[in-house]
C-alpha positions in Angstrom: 0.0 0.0 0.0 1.6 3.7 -1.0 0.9 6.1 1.3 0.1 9.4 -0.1 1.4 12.8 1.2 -0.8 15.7 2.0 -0.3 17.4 -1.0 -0.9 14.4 -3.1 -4.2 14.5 -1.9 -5.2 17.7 -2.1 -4.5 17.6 -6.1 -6.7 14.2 -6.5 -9.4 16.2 -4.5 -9.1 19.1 -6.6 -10.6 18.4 -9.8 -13.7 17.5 -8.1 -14.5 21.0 -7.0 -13.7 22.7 -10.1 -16.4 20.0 -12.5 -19.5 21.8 -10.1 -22.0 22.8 -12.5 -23.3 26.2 -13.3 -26.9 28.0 -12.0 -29.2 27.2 -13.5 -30.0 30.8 -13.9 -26.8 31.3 -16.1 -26.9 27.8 -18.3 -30.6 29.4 -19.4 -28.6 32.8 -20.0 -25.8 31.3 -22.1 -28.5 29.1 -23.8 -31.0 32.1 -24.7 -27.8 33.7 -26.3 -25.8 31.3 -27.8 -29.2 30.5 -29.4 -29.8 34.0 -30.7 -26.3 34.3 -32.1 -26.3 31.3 -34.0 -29.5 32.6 -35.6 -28.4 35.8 -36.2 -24.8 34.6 -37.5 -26.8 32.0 -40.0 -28.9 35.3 -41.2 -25.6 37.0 -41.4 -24.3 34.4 -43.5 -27.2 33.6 -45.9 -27.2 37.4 -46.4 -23.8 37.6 -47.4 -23.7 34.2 -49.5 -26.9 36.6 -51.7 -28.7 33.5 -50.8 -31.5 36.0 -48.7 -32.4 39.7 -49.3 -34.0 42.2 -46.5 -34.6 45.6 -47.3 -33.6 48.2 -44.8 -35.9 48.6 -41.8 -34.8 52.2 -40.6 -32.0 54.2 -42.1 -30.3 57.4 -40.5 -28.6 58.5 -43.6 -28.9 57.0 -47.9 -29.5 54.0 -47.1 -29.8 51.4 -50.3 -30.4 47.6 -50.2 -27.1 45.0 -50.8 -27.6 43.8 -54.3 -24.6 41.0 -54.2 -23.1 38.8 -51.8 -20.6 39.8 -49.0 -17.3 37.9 -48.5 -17.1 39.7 -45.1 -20.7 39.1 -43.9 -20.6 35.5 -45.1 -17.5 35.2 -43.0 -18.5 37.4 -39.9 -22.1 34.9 -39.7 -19.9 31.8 -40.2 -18.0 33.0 -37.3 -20.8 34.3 -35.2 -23.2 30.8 -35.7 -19.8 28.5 -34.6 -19.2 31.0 -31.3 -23.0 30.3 -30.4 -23.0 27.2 -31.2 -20.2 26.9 -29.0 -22.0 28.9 -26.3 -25.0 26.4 -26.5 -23.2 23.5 -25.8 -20.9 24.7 -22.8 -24.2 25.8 -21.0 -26.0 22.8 -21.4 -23.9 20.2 -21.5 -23.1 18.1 -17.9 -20.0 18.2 -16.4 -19.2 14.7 -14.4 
């Protein structure tokens, strides 16, 4: 039988207290956004692929509808649907 120092248990102790799950309060927080940027980054996306067309709701200055497809916005929603996708599963998944 090996006898284990103090500080040898304290580690194997350790990464027991750090897997405690989040509130609930905040899994629901980081689900409800996650959620809405992953919607808003496939918009984004579809938007700049010219695969889906919105006219301007309210414009401040000339404002004129997109006519072609984005590089940039297809990019940006690629990138905004993967972080909140990302967000999703980290709130709701279960730590053991």
């Amino acid at each position: 039988m090996i006898d284990e120092t103090p500080s040898e248990q304290r580690q194997s102790v350790r990464p027991n207290k750090r897997r405690k799950t989040w509130p609930l309060w905040l899994r629901i927080t980081g689900t409800v956004v996650g959620t809405a940027l992953t919607l808003l980054g496939l918009l984004w996306a579809l938007q700049g692929a010219d695969l889906v067309r919105i006219e301007p709701i309210g414009c401040v200055a000339n404002c004129e509808p997109i006519t072609e497809g984005s590089i940039g916005w297809l990019v940006t929603g690629v990138l905004a649907a993967l972080v909140g996708l990302w967000l999703v599963y980290v709130a709701i998944r279960r730590r053991r």
